[in-house]
Backbone as CSV, one residue per row, in Angstrom:
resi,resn,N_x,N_y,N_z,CA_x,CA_y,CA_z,C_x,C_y,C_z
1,UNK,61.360,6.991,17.147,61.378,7.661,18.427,61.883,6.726,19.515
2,UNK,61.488,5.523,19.420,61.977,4.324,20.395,63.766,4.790,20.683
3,UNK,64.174,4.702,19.293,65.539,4.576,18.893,66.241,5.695,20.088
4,UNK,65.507,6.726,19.936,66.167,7.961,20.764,65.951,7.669,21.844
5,UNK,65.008,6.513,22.496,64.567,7.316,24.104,64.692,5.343,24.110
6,UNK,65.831,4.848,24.551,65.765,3.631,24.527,64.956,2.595,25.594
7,UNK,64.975,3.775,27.029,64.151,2.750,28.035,62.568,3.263,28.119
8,UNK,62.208,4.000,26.863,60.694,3.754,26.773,60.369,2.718,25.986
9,UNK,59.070,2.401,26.376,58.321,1.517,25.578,57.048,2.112,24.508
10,UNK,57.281,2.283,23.464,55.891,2.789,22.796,55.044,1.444,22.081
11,UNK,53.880,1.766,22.388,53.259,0.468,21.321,52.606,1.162,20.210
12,UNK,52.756,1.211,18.621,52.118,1.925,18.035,50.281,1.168,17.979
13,UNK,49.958,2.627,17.811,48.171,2.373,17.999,48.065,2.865,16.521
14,UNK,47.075,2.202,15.489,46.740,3.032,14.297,44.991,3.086,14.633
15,UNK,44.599,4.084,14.287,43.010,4.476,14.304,42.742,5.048,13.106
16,UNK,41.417,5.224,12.575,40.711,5.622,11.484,40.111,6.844,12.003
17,UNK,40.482,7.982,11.477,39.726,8.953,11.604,38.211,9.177,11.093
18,UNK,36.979,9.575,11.616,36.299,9.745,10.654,35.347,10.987,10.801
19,UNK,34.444,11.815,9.969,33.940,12.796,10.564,32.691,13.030,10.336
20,UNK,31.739,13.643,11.933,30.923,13.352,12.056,30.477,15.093,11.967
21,UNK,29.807,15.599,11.331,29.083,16.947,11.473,30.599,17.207,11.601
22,UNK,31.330,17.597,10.953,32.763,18.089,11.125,33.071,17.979,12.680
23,UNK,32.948,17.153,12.987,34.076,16.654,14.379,34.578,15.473,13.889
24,UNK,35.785,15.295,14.223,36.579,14.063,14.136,36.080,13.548,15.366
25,UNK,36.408,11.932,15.079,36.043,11.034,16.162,36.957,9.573,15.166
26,UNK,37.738,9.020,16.564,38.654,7.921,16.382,37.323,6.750,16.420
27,UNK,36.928,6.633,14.807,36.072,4.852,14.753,36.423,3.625,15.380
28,UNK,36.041,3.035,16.243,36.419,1.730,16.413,34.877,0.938,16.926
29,UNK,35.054,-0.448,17.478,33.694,-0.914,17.461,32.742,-0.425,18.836
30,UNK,33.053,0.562,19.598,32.735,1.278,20.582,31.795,1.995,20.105
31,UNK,32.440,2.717,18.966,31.959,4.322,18.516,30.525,3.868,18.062
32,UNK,30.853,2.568,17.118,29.544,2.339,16.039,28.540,1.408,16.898
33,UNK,29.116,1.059,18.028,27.817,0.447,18.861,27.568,1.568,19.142
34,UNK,28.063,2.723,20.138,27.190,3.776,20.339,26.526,4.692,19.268
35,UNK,26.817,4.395,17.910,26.394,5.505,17.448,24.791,4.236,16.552
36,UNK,24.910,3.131,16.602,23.420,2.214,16.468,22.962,2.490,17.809
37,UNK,23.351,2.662,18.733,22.245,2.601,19.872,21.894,4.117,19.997
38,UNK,22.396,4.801,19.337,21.641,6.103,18.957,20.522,6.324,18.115
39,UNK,20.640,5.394,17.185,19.520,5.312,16.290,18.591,4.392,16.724
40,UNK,18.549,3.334,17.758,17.476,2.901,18.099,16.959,3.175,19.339
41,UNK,17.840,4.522,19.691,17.475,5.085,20.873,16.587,6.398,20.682
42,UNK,16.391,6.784,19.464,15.600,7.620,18.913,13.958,7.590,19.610
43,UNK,13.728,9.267,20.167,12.603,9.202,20.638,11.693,9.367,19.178
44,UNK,10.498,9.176,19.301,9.501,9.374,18.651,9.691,11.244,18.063
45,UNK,9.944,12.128,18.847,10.175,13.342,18.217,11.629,13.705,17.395
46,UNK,12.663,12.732,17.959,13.859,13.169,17.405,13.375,12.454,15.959
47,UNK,12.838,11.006,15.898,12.603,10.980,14.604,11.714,11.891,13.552
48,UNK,10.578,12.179,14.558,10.415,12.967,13.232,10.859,14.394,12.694
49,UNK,11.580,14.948,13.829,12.773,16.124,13.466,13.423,15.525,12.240
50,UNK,13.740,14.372,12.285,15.109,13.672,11.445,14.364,13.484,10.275
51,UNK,13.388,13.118,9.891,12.399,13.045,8.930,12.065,14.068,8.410
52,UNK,11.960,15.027,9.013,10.967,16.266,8.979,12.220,16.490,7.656
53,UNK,13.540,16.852,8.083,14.764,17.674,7.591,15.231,16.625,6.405
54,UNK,14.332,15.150,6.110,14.597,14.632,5.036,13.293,15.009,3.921
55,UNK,12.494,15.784,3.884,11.197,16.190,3.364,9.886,15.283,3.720
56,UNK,10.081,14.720,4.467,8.701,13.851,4.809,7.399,14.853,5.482
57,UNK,6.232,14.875,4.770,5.381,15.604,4.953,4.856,15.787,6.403
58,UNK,4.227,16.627,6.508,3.789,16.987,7.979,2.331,16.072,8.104
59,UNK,1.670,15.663,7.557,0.576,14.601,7.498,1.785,13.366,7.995
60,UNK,2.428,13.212,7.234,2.980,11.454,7.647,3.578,11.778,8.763
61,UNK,4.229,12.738,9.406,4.706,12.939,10.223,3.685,12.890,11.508
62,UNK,2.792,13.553,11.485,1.527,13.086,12.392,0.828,11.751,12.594
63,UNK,1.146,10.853,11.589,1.010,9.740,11.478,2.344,8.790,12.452
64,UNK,3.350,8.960,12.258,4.380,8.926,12.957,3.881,9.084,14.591
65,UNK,3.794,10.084,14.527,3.592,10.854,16.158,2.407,9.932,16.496
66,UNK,1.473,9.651,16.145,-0.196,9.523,16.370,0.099,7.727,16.926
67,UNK,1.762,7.296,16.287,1.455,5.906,16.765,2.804,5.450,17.193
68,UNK,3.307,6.883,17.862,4.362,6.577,18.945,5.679,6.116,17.894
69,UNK,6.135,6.197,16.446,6.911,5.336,15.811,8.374,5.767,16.849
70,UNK,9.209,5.497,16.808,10.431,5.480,17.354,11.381,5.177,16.923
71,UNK,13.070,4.861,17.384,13.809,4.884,16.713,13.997,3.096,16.369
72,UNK,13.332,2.725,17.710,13.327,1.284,18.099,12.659,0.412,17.046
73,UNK,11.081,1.219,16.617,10.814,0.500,15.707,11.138,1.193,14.066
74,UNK,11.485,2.067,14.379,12.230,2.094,12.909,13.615,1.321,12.230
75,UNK,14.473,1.109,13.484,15.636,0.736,12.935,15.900,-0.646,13.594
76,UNK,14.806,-1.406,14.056,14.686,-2.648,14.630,13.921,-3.642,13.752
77,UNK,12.530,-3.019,13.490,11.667,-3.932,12.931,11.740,-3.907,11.413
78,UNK,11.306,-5.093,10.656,11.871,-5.801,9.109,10.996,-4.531,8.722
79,UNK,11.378,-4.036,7.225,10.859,-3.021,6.811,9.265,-3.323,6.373
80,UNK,8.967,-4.352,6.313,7.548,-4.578,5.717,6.973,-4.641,7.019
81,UNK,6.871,-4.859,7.784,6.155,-4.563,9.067,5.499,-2.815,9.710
82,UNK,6.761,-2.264,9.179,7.065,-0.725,9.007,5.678,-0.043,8.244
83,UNK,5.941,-0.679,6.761,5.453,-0.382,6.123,3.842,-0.711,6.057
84,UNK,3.254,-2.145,6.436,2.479,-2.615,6.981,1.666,-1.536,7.724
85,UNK,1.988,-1.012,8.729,1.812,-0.264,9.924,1.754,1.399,9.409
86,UNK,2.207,1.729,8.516,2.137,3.239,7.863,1.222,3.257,6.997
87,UNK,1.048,1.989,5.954,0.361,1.828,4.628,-1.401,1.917,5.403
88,UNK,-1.554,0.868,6.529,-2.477,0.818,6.930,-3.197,2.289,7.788
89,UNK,-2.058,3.205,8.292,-2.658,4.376,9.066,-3.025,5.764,7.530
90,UNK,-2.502,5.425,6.541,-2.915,6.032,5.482,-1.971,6.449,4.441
91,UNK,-0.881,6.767,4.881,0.563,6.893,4.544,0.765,6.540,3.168
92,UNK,1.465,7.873,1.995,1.473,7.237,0.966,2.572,6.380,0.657
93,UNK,2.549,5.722,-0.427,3.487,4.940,-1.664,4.606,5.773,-1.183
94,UNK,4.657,7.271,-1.753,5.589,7.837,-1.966,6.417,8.156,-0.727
95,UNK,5.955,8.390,0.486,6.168,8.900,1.524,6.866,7.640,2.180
96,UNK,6.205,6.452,2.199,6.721,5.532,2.663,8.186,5.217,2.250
97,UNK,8.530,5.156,0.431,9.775,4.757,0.233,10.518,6.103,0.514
98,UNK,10.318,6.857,0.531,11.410,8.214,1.289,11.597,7.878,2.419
99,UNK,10.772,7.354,3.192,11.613,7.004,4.800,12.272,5.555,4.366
100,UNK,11.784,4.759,3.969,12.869,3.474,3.940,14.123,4.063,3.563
101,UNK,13.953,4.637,2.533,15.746,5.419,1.739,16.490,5.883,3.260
102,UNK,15.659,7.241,3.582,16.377,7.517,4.874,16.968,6.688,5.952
103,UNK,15.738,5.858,6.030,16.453,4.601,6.943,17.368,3.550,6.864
104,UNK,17.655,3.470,5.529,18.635,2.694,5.014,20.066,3.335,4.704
105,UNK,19.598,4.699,4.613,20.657,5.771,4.552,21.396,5.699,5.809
106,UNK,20.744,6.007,7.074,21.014,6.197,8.484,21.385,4.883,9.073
107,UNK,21.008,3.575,8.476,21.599,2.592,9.202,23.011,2.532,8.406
108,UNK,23.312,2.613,7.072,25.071,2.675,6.619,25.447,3.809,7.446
109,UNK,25.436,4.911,7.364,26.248,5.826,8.024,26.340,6.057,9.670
110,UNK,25.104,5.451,10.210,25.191,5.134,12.104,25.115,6.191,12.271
111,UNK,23.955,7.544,11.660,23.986,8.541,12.410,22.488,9.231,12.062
112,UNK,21.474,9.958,12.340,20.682,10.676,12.003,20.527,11.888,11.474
113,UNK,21.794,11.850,10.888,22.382,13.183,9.735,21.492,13.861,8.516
């Protein structure tokens, strides 16, 4: 195109498409800081919406709620601390490694999908 239109200047740009809930969105290191500070911007209810829709029981989920968990300390603090803190409010074995999965799920993909 240069060739044809000689006194423009184009600079080629290449971007990665990628898709989010079927919207495209151009990735770059913008997108994925905003889309981690989404996940540790997580209120205490969006997580457990986000939980809820990964099968985590409505008991652990009250457990959740009952001690404020958030997105901050879910996707901030070392997982044994996490776990520490759930194991001790009553929270099972089982329940516990379903949210680590999720959370380990949601920190590769940078989204609460």
């Amino acid at each position: 195109l240069q060739s044809k239109i000689p006194t423009a200047n184009f600079i080629p740009v290449a971007t990665e498409v990628v898709t989010v809930q079927d919207i495209p969105v151009s990735q770059s290191a913008a997108t994925t800081t905003s889309l981690a500070q989404h996940l540790t911007n997580a209120t205490t209810q969006e997580v457990c919406q986000w939980l809820a829709r990964h099968g985590i029981s409505k008991a652990s989920l009250d457990i959740l709620q009952h001690e404020d968990i958030d997105g901050i300390f879910l996707f901030e603090e070392p997982f044994d601390e996490i776990k520490s803190v759930l194991k001790e409010e009553g929270m099972s074995a089982g329940q516990i490694s379903r949210i680590r999965h999720v959370i380990e799920k949601a920190k590769k993909e940078g989204s609460l999908l």
